[in-house]
ZAVOMAR-493909 format. One line per 2 residues: number of its first residue (from 1); for each residue z, x negated, y negated of C-alpha. Coordinates in nm, 2 decimals. Layout:
! ZAVOMAR-493909
NUM> Z:X:Y ~ ... $
END
This chain:
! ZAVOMAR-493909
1> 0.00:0.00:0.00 ~ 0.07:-0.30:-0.23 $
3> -0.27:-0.44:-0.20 ~ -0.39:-0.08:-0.23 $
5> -0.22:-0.02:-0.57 ~ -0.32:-0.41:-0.69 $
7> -0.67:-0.27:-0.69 ~ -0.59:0.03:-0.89 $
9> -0.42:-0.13:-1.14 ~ -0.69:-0.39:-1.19 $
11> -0.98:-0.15:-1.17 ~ -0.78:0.01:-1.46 $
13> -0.68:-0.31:-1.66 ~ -1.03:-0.51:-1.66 $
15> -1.22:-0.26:-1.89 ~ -0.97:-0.21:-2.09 $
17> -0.90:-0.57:-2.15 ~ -1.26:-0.63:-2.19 $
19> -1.29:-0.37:-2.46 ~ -0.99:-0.53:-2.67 $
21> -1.17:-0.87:-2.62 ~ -1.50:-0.73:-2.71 $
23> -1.36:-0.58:-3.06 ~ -1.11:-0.88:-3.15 $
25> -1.45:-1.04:-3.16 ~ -1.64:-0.82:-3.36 $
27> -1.36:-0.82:-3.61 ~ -1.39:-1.17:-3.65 $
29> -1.77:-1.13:-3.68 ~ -1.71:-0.84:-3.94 $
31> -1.45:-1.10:-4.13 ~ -1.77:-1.37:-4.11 $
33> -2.01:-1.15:-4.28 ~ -1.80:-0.98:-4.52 $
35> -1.70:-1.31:-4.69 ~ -2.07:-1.43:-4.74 $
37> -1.96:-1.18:-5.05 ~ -1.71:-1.42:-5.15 $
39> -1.31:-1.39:-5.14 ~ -1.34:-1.09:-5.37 $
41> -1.44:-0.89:-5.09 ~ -1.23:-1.03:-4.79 $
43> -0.95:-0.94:-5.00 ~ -1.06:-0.57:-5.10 $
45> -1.21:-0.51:-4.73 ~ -0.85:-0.65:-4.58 $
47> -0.63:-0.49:-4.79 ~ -0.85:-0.16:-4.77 $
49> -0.81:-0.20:-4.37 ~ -0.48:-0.29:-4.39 $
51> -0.38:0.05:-4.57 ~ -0.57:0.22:-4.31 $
53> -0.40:0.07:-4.04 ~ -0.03:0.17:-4.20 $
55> -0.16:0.52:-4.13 ~ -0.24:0.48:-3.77 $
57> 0.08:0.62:-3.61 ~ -0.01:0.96:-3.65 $
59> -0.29:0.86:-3.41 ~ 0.02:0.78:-3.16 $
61> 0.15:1.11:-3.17 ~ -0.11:1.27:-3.02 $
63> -0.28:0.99:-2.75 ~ 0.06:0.88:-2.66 $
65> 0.16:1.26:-2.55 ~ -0.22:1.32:-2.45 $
67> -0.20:1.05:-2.19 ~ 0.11:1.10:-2.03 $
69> 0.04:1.50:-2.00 ~ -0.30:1.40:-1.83 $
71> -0.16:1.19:-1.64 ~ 0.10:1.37:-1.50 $
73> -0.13:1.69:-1.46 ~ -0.41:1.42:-1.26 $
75> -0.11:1.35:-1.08 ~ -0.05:1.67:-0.94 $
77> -0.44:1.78:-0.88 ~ -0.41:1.99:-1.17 $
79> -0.77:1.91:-1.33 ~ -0.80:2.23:-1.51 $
81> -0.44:2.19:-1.71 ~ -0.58:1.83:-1.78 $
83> -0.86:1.92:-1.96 ~ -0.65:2.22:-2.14 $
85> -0.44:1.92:-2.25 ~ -0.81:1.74:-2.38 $
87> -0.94:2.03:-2.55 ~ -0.59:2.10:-2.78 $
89> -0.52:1.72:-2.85 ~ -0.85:1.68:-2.95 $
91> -0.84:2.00:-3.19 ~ -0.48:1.89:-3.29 $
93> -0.63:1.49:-3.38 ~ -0.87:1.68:-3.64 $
95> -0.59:1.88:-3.80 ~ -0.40:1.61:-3.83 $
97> -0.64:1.39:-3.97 ~ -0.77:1.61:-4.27 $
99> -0.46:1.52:-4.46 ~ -0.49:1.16:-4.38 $
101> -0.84:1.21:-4.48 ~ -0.78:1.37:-4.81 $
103> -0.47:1.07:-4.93 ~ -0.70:0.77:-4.85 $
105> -0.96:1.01:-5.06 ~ -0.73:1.10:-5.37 $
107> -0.48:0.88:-5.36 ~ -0.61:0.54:-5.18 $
109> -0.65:0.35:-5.54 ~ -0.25:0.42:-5.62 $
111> -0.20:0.26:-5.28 ~ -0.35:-0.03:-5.35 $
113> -0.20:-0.04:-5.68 ~ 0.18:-0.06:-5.48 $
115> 0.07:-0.29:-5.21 ~ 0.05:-0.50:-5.55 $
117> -0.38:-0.55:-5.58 ~ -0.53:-0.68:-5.89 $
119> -0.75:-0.47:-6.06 ~ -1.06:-0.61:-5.93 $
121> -0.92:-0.57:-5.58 ~ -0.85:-0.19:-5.66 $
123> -1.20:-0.12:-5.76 ~ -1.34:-0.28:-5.45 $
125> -1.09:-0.20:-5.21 ~ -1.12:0.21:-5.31 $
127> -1.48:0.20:-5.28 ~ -1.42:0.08:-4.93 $
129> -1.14:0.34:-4.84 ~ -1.31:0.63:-4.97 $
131> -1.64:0.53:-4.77 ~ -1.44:0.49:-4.44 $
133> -1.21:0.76:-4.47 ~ -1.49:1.01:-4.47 $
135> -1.50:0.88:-4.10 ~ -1.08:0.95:-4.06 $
137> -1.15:1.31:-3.84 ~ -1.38:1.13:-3.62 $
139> -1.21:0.86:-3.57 ~ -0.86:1.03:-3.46 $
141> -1.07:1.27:-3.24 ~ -1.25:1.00:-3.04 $
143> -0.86:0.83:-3.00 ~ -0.71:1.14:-2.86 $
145> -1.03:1.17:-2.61 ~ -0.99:0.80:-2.48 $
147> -0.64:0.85:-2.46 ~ -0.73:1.17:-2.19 $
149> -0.99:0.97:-2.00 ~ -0.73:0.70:-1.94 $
151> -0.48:0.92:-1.85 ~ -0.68:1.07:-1.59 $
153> -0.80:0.70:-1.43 ~ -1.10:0.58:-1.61 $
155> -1.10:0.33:-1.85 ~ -1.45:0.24:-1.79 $
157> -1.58:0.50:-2.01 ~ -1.38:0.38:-2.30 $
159> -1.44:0.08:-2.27 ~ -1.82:0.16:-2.21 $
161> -1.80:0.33:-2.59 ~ -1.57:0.10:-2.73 $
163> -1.87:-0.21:-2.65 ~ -2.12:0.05:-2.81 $
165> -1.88:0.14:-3.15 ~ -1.90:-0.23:-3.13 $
167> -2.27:-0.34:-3.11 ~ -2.37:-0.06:-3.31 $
169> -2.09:-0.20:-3.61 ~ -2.24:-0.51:-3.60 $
171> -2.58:-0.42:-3.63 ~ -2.51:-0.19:-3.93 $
173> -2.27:-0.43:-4.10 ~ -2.56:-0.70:-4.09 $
175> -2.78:-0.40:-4.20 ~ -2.59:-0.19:-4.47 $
177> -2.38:-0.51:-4.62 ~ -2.67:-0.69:-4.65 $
179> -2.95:-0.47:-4.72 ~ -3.18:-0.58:-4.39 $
181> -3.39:-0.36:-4.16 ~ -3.51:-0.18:-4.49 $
183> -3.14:-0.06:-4.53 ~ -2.99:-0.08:-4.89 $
185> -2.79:-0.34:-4.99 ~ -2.45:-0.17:-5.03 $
187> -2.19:-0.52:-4.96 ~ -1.83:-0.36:-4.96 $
189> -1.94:0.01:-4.90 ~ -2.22:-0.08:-4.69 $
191> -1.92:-0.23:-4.44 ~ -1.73:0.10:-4.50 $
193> -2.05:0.31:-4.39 ~ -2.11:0.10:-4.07 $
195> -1.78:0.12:-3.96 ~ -1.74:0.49:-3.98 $
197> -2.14:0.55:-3.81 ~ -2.08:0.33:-3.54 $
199> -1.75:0.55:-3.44 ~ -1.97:0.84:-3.50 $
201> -2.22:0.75:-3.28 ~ -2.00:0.65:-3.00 $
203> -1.82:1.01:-3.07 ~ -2.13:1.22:-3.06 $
205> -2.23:1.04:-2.74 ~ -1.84:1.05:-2.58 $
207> -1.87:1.42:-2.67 ~ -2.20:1.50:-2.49 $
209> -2.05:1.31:-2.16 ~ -1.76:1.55:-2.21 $
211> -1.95:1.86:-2.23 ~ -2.20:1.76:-2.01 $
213> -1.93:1.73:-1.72 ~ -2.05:1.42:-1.65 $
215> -1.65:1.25:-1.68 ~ -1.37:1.23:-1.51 $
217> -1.26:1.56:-1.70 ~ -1.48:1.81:-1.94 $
219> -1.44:1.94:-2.26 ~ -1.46:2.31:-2.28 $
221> -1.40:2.42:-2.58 ~ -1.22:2.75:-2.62 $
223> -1.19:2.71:-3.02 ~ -0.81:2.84:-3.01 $
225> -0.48:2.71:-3.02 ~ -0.24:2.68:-2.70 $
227> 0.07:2.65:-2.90 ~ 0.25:2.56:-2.62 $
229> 0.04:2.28:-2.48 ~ 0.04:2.16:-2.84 $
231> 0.44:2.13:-2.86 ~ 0.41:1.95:-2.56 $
233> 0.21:1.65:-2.66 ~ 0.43:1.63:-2.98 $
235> 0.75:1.63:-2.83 ~ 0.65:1.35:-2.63 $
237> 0.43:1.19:-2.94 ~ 0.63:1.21:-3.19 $
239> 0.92:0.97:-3.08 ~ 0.63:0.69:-3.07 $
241> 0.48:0.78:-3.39 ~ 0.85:0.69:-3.54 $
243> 0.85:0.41:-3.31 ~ 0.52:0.27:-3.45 $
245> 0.68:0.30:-3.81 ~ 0.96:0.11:-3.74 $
247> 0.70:-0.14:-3.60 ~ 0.46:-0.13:-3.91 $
249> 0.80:-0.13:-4.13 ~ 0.96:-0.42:-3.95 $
251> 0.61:-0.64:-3.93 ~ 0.59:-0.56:-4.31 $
253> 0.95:-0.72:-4.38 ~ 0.83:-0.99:-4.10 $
255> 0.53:-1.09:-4.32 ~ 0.69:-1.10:-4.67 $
257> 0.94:-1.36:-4.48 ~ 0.67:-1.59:-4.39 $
259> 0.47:-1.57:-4.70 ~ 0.78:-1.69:-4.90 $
261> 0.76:-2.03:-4.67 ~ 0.43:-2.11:-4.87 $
263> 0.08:-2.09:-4.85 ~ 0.08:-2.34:-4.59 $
265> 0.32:-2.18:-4.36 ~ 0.14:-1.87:-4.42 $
267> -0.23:-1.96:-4.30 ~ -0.08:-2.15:-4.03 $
269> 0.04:-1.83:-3.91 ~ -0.21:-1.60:-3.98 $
271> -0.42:-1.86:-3.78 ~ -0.22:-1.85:-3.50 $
273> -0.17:-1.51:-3.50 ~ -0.55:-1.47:-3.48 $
275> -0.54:-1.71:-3.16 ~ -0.24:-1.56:-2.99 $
277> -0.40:-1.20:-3.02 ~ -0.68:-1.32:-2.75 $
279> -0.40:-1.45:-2.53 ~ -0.22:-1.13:-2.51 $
281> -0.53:-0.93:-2.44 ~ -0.42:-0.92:-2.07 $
283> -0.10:-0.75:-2.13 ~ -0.25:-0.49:-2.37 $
285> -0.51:-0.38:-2.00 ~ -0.17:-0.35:-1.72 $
287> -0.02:-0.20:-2.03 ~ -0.32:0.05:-2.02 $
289> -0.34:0.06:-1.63 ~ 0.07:0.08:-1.58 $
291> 0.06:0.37:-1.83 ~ -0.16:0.57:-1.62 $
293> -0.07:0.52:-1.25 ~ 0.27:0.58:-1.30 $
295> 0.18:0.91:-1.50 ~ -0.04:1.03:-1.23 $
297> 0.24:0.91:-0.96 ~ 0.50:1.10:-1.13 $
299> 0.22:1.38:-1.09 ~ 0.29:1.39:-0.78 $
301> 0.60:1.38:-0.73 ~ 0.66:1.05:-0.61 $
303> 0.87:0.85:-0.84 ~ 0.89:0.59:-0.55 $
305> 0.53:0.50:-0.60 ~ 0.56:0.50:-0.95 $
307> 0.79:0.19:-0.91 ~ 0.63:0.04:-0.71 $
309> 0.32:0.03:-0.98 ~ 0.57:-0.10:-1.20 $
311> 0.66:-0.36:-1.02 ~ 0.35:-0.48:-0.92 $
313> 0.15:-0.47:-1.25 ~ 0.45:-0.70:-1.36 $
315> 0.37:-0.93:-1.08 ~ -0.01:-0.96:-1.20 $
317> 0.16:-0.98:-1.56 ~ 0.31:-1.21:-1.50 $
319> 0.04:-1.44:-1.33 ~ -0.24:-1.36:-1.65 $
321> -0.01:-1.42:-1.89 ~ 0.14:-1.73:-1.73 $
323> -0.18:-1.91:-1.70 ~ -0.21:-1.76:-2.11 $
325> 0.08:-1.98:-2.16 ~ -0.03:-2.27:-2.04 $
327> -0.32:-2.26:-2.24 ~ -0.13:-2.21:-2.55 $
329> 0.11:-2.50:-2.48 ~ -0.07:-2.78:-2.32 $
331> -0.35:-2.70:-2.56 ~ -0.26:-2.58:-2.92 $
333> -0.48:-2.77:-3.15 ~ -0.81:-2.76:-3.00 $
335> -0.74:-2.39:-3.02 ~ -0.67:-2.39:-3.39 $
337> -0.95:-2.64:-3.46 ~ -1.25:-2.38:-3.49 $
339> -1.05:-2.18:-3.77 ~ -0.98:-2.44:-3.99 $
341> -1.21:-2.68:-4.22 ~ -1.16:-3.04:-4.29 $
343> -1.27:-3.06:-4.61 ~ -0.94:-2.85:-4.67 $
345> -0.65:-3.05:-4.82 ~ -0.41:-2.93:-4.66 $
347> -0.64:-2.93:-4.28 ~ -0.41:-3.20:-4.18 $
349> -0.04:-2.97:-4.22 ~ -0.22:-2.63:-4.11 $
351> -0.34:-2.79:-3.76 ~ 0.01:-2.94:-3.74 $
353> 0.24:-2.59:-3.82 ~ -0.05:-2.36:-3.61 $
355> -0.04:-2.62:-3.29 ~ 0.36:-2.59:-3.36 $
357> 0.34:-2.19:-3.40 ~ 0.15:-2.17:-3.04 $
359> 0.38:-2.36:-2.85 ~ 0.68:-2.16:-3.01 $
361> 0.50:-1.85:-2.88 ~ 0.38:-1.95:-2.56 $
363> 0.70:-2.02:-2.42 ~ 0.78:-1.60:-2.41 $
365> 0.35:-1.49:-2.34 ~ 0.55:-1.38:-1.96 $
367> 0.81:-1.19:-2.12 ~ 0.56:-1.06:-2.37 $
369> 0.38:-0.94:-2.07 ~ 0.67:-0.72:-1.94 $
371> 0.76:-0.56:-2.23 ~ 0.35:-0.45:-2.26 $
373> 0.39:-0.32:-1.91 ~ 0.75:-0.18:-1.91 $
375> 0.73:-0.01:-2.24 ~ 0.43:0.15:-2.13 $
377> 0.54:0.27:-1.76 ~ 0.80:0.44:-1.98 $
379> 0.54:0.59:-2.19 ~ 0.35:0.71:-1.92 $
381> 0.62:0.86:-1.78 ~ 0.70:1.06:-2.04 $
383> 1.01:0.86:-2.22 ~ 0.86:0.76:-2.59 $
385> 1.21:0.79:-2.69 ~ 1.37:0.43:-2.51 $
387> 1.08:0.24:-2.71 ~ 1.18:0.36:-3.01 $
389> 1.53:0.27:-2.98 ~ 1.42:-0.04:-2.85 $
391> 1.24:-0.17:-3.18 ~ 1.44:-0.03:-3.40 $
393> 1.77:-0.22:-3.27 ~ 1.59:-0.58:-3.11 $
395> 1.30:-0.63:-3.39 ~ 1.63:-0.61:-3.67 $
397> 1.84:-0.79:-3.48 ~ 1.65:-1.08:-3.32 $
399> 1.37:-1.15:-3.50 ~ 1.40:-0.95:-3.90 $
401> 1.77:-1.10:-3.93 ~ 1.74:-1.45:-3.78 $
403> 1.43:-1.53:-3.94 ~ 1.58:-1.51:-4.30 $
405> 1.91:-1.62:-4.21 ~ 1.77:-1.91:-4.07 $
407> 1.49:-1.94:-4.25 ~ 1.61:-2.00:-4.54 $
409> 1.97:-2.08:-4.47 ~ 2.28:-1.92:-4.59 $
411> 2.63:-2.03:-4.74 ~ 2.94:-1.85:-4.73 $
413> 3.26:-1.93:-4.75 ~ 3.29:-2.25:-4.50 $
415> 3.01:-2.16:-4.30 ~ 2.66:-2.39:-4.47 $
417> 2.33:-2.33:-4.23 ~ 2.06:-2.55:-4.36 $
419> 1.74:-2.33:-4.41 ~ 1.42:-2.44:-4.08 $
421> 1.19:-2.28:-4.30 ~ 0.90:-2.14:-4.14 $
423> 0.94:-2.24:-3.75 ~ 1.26:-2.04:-3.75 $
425> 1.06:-1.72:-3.83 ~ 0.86:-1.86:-3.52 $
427> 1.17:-1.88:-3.29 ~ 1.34:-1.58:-3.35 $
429> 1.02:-1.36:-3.29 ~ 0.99:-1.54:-2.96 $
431> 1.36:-1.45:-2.93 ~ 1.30:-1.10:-3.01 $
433> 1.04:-1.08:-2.72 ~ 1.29:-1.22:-2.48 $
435> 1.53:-0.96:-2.59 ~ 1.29:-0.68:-2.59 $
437> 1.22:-0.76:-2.27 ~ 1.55:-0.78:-2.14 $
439> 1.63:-0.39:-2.35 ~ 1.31:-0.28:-2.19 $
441> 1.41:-0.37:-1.75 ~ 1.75:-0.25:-1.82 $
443> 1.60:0.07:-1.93 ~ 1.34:0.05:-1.61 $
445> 1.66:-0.03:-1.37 ~ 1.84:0.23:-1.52 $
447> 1.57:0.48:-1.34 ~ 1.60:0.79:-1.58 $
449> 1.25:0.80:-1.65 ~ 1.13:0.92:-1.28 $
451> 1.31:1.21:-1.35 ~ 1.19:1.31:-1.71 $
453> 0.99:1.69:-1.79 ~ 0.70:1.66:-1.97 $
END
């Protein structure tokens, strides 16, 4: 049964680890092209992104609760109940997202203006919002209907669409940003424009998949509300979407700590960063594939099994993200090498702090593993309430805390602590991942989530 459920997991992970892969890239690629516009631009199109991205845990309310219902209902052979669970968090994502919609539309410039953009960044960066979040209904739909196909076993298909959002971006961003293949030239807007088409396409050909009954489930739509369906995916969504606000809030007060270290310290992270987030691709798929199997085992009615996935995607885990490790250690600065320039002044200290940065974090890539997979087993299972408790307490505690304390230093009364500067920002977020970790089995061992009503 062990090898059986190895297979599963990994015909679950793979695509979806592919498809993270696959638009790390393009981002990078997007990143490339946007700053043949000059720094102007990166900084209006990041910062635009950025504010987008503080407004994604709505999204998590709906495919967090989306794919443990499917799951579950998979689980139990109940295909029609599945779908029921489709159509209403699909209709729920574009109710949800017309007031997103309409405050990146209205009131994206004033946003900006907080986040503390110049004036030139404003301009730029508003132009770029109001473009893509004429996209924002799209985009939460297609979410909420990838969240259902992996609840119900295939990642494939996401991952399929994900690779065609993908292709389709890059094409239009070289197109539309650039003014080639007879397209206008619109630079900021023009990457705004291909951003939001290529999710439409993907979307429009998702949806004819969906109706077409040629998925996993179909999408009938009925065009009225089940109340009751939709209190269901809430109750379970909305503990994560707090969850992912605590996360955005806490990465927010991470960030402003490192930036205070200098504009050294600050590249050298962003660079590693930017590295790291390749390495833990792996974890992000078992997190995907754990998610699922332990929905649909729970489904039915076999919390045994459901274990038993847990503990063997943390086996595989634990391999992937081992051999990550290595990587990151033994290897650090021809990793960091491609993203820096020598004709920089300060090359020399940016290779040295980046090479330091991925040895810091590549001692806890394992434990980062496990807390991908054991936070989402409890997902899948229905229990969005643990993770939230979890980063609100150990994200404070281990990493927010001892970063400045140590960071900086501290004296009071007889105790002195000599500031690390930047590397003790490194070490206590490699704490905090030991200590999630550790929050996270305790909560697995504890067993209360085999037993949870979704």
């Amino acid at each position: 049964m062990n090898g059986e459920l190895r297979r599963r997991l990994w015909a679950l992970a793979w695509p979806a680890i592919l498809a993270n892969i696959g638009q790390t890239l393009v981002n990078i690629v997007d990143m490339i092209m946007v700053g043949q516009l000059g720094s102007l631009a990166i900084a209006s199109v990041g910062l635009g992104g950025q504010f987008s991205w503080f407004l994604m845990p709505l999204m998590f309310a709906i495919s967090t609760g989306t794919l443990a219902l499917v799951a579950r209902f998979v689980g139990a052979r109940d295909f029609g109940m599945a779908e029921r669970v489709l159509e209403q968090s699909v209709y729920l994502a574009f109710f949800m997202s017309i007031p997103v919609m309409l405050f990146g539309l209205f009131f994206g410039d004033d946003a900006l203006k907080i986040m503390g953009a110049s004036e030139d960044v404003i301009k730029l960066g508003y132009s770029y919002i109001r473009m893509f979040f004429l996209f924002y209904p799209v985009n939460f739909m297609a979410f909420a209907a990838f969240s259902a196909l992996r609840g119900a076993g295939d990642t494939k298909t996401p991952m399929k669409l994900t690779l065609l959002t993908n292709g389709a971006n890059v094409f239009l961003n070289y197109g539309l940003i650039f003014g080639n293949f007879g397209l206008p030239r619109l630079e900021v807007v023009g990457a705004a424009l291909a951003s939001g088409l290529s999710i439409l396409i993907a979307f429009i050909v998702g949806l004819v998949l969906f109706l077409k009954g040629s998925l996993v489930l179909r999408f009938r739509p009925s065009f009225k509300p089940d109340w009751e369906v939709i209190k269901r995916i809430l109750r379970i969504g909305i503990p994560a979407t707090i969850e992912r606000a605590i996360f955005s809030f806490y990465n927010f007060l991470y960030i402003s700590i490192v930036t205070r270290f200098g504009t050294i310290a600050l590249a050298a992270h962003q660079v590693g960063l930017r590295v790291e987030s390749i390495a833990y691709m792996p974890a992000f798929g078992f997190n995907v594939a754990a998610s699922a199997l332990v929905g649909q085992s729970l489904g039915e009615e076999n919390p045994k099994k459901a274990e038993k996935v847990v503990y063997e995607a943390l086996k595989m885990v634990s391999v992937f993200m081992g051999v990550m490790a290595i990587i990151l250690v033994v290897f650090p600065k021809y990793l960091v090498m491609p993203f820096v320039t020598k004709s920089d002044p300060n090359y020399a200290e940016v290779l040295r702090l980046a090479s330091i940065y991925l040895i810091i974090v590549g001692i806890s890539e394992i434990p980062l593993g496990w807390t991908f997979v054991l936070s989402g087993s409890l997902r899948g299972a229905g229990d969005t309430k643990s993770p939230m408790y979890v980063t609100a307490i150990s994200k404070l505690l281990f990493r927010i805390i001892p970063s400045y304390i140590l960071g900086f230093g501290v004296s009071f009364w007889i105790i002195h602590i000599e500031g690390m500067g930047v590397i003790a920002a490194w070490l206590a977020m490699t704490l905090e991942t030991f200590t999630t970790a550790v929050f996270f089995w305790f909560i697995f061992k504890r067993g209360k989530w085999k037993y949870i009503k979704v």
